[in-house]
C-alpha positions as CSV (number, residue, x, y, z in Angstrom):
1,X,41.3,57.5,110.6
2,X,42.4,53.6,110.6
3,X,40.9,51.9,113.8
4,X,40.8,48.4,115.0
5,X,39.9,46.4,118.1
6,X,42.0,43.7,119.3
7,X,42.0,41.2,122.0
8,X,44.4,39.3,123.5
9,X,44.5,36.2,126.3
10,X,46.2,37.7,129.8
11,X,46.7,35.9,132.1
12,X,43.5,33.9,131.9
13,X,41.6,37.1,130.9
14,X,40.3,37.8,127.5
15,X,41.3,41.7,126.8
16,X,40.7,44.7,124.6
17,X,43.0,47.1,123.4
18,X,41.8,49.4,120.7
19,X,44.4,50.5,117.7
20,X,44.2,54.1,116.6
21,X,46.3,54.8,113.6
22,X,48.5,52.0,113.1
23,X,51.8,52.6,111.3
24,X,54.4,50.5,112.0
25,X,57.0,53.6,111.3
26,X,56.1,55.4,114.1
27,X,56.2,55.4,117.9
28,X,53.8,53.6,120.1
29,X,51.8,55.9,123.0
30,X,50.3,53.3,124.4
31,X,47.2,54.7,127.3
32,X,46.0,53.3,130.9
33,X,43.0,55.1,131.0
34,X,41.3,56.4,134.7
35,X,39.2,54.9,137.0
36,X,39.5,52.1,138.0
37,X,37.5,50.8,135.6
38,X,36.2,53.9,133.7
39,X,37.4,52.7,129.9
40,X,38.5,55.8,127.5
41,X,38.6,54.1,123.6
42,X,35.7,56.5,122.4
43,X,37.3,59.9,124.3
44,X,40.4,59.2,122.8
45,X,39.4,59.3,118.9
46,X,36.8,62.0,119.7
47,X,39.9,64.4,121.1
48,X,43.3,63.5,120.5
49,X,42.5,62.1,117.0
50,X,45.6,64.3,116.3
51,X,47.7,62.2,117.3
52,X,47.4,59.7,114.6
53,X,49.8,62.0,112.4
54,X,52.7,61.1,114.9
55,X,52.0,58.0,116.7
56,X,50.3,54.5,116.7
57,X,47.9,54.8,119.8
58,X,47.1,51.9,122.0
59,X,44.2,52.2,124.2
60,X,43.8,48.9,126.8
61,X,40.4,48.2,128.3
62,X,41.7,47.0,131.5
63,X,40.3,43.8,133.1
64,X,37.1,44.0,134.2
65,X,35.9,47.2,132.4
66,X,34.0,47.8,129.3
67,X,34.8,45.9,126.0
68,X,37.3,43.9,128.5
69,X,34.3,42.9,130.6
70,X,34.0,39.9,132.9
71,X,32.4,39.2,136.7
72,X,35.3,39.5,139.2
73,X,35.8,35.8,139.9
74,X,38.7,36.4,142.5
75,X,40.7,38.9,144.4
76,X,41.9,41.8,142.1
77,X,44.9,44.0,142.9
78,X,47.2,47.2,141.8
79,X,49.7,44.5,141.2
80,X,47.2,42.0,139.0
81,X,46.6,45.1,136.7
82,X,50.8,46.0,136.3
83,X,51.3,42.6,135.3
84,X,49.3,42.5,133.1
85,X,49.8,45.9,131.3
86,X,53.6,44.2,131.2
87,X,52.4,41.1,129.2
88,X,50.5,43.1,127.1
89,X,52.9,45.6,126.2
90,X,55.7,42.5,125.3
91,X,53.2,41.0,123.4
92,X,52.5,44.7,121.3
93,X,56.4,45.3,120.9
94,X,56.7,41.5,119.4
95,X,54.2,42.4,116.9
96,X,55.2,45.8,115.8
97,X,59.3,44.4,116.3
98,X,59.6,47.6,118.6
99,X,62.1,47.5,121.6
100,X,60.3,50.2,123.8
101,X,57.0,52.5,123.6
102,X,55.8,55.8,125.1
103,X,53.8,55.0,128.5
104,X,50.9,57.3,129.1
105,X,48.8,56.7,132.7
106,X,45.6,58.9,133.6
107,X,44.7,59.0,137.3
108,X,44.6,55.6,138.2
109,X,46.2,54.5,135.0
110,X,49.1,56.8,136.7
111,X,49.3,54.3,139.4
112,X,50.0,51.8,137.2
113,X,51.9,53.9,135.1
114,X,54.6,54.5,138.0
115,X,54.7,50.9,139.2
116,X,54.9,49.6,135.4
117,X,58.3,52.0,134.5
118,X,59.7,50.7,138.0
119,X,59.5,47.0,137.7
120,X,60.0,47.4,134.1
121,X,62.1,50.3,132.9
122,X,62.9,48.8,129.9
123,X,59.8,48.4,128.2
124,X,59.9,52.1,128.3
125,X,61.1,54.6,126.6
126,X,59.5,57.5,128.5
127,X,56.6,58.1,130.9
128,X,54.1,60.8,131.0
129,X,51.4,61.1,133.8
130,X,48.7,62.9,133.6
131,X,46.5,63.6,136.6
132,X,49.5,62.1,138.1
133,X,48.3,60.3,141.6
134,X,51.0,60.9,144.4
135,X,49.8,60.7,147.4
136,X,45.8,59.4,147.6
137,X,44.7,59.8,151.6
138,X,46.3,63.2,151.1
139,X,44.2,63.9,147.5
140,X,41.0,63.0,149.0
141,X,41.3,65.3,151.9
142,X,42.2,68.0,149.3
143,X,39.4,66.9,147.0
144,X,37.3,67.0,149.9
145,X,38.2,70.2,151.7
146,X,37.5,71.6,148.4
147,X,34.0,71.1,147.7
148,X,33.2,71.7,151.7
149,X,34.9,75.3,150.7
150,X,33.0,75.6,147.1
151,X,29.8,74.4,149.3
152,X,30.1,77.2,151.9
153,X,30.9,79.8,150.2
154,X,27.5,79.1,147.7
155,X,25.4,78.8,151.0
156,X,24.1,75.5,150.3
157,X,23.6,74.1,153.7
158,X,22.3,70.7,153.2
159,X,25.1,69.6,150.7
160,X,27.2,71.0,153.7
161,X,25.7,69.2,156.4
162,X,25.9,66.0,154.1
163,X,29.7,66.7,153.3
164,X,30.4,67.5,157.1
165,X,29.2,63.6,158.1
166,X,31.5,61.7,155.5
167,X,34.8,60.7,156.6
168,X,37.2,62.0,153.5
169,X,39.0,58.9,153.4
170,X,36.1,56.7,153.1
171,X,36.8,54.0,155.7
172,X,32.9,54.0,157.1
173,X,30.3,51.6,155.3
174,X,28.7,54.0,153.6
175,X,32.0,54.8,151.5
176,X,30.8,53.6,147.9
177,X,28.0,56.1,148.5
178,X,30.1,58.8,150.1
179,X,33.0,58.3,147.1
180,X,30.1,58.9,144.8
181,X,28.7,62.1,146.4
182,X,31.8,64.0,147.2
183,X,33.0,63.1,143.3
184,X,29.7,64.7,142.4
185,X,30.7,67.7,143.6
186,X,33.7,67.7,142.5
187,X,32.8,68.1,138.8
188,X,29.5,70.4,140.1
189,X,32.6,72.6,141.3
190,X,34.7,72.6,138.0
191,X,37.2,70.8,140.0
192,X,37.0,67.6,137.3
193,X,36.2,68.8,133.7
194,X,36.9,72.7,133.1
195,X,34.4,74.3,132.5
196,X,31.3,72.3,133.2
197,X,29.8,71.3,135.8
198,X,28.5,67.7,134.1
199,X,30.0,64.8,132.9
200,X,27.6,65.1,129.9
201,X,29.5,65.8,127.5
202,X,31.8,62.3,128.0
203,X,28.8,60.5,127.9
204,X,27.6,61.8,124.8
205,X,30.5,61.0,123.3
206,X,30.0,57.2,124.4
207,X,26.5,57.3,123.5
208,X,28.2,58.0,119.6
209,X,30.6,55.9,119.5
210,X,30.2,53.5,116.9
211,X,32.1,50.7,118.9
212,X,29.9,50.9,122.4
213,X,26.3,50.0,121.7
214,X,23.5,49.6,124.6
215,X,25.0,46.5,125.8
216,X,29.0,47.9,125.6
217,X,27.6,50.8,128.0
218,X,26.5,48.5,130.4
219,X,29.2,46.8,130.6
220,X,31.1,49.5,131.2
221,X,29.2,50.8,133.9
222,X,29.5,47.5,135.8
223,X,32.9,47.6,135.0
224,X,33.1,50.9,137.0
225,X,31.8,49.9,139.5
226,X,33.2,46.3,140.2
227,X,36.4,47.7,139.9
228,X,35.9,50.9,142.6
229,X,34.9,48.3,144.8
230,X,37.6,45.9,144.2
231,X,40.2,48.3,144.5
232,X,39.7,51.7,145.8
233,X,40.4,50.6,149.5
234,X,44.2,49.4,147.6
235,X,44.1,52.6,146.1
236,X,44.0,54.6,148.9
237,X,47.1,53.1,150.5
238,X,49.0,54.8,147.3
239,X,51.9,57.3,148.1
240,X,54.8,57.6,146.4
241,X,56.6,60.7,148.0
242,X,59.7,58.4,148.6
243,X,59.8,57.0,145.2
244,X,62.2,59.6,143.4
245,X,64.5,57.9,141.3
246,X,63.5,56.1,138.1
247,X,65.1,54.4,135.0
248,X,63.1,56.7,132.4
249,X,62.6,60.2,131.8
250,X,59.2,61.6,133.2
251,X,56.6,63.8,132.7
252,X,53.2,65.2,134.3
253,X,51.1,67.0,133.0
254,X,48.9,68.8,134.9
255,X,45.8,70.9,134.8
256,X,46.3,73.6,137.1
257,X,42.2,73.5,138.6
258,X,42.1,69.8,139.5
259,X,40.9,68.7,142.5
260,X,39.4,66.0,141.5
261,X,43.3,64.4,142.2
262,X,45.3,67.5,143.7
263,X,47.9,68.7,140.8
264,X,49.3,70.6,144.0
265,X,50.3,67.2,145.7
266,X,51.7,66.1,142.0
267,X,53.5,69.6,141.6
268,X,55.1,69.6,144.8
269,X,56.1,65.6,143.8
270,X,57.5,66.4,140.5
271,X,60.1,69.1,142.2
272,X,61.6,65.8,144.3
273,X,62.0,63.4,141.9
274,X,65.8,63.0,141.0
275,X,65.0,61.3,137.0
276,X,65.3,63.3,134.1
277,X,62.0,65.1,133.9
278,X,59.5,67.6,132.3
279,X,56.1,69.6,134.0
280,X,53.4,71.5,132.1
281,X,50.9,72.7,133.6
282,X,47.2,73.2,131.6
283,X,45.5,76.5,132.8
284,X,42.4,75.7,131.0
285,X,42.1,72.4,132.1
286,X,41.2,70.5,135.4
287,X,41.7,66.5,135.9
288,X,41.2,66.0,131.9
289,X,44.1,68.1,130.6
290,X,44.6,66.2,127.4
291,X,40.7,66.5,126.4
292,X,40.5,69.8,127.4
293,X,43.5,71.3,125.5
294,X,44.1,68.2,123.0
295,X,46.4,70.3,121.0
296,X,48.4,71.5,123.8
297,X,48.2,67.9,124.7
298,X,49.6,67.0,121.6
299,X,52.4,70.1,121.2
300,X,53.4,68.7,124.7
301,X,54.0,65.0,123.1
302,X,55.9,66.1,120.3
303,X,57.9,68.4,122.6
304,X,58.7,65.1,124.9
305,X,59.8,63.0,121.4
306,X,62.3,64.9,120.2
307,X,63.8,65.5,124.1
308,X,63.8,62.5,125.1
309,X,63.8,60.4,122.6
310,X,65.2,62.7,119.6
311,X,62.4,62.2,116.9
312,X,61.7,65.5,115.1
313,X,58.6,65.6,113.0
């Protein structure tokens, strides 16, 4: 499998995208991977190495996080992380003479995802969301009604009387600590990756990779964390129930036992907006559908080619 590391200057930030594949012959899916902050290069060759057959895959390491790592030196926002994306994704069409790729946002990359095809539709040539983020005050009080439920009915009365004193939308001071615990749970419930009850397995898989050593991981982890502090208050201002009409086909894909961000708030979403769309919905999957079920994930892609954009492989 051809890879290759890249970095480009935006706008005053040195970043990192990671090139899986390559060929100039076929489509670009270009990734915004989760977070804020939490960098997916290593995830993506270890599952959806299938894709490589059909597409040129572009993974970013957004500003601030892992192999893109600085210090916050100023105020970031949502908006400082769209623009960017947009440069970048000029700057990739120049050099693979392309007029549009295929935009795919994961959780908080959905955020951007959704803002990116709005401001600029044309750099587009169809949008699929995955853990698609709709309404976040809303998610978090699904999220954490959940594990209050999951925490009851397994009798255990000190997570309880912990869970009953946060505030589920994490205004208090305590919020970085409170984020941390409730999302926790969250994968101790199954309600993040199906099927376990650890994020082990993902960190194995960065603990491998050839292109994160000791000091890469680090990084990373800072990276996480800078940027949930930086942004989550931003993020949690996100709804975009009114936003219905866009310039590009769309599609979510969803796994059906998320909770981690509610697929019911991005179900009942999809069935307003007005574009041209597609939903599939993973049942063995939770907020990772496309490393759960990588080949459904990639069925799915090939599915939303030759729709919307009429390639046939």
């Amino acid at each position: 499998m051809n890879f290759k590391l890249e970095y480009y200057e935006i706008n005053g930030k040195k970043q990192c995208i990671g090139i899986i594949g390559g060929r100039n012959d076929l489509p670009i899916l270009f990734y915004l991977h989760g977070g804020p902050g939490e960098t997916a290069i290593p995830l993506i060759m270890e599952y959806n190495k299938n894709l490589v057959d059909y597409f040129t895959v572009i993974v970013w390491e957004q500003r601030g996080s892992g192999m893109s790592f600085y210090e916050f030196d100023h105020d970031v926002t949502i908006s400082t992380f769209v623009e960017d994306a947009i440069i970048l994704i000029k700057k990739i069409l120049s050099d693979y003479e392309k007029n549009n790729l295929i935009l795919v946002g994961h959780s908080w990359g959905s955020v951007l995802g959704l803002n990116l095809i709005t401001l600029r539709p044309d750099l587009v040539s169809f949008y699929i969301g995955i853990g698609q983020v709709v309404n976040m005050k809303d998610s978090s009080r699904i999220g954490y009604e959940c594990v209050k439920s999951k925490a009851i009915q397994n009798n255990e009365s000190l997570e309880l009387e912990k869970i009953c004193k946060i505030d589920p939308e994490y205004t208090a001071s305590t919020w970085h600590d409170d984020l941390n615990f409730i999302n926790k749970l969250i994968v101790k419930y199954g309600g993040s990756i199906y099927g376990a009850s650890t994020t082990n397995e993902y960190f194995k898989i960065f603990m491998s990779s050839s292109i994160y050593d000791l000091n890469e991981l680090l990084k990373r982890q800072n990276g996480i964390k800078q940027s949930y502090e930086a942004l989550w208050h931003e993020l949690m201002l996100i709804n975009f129930e009114k936003r219905v009409n866009f310039k590009v086909p769309v599609a979510f894909i969803e796994g059906i036992n998320d909770f981690h961000v509610s697929s019911h708030l991005a179900v009942k979403y999809f069935d307003s907006i007005e574009t041209r769309k597609k939903l599939f919905l993973f049942n063995k999957s939770a907020h990772y559908p496309h490393w759960s079920e990588p080949n459904n994930f990639l069925r799915v892609c090939l599915k939303l080619l030759k729709e919307f954009s009429g390639i046939e492989f």
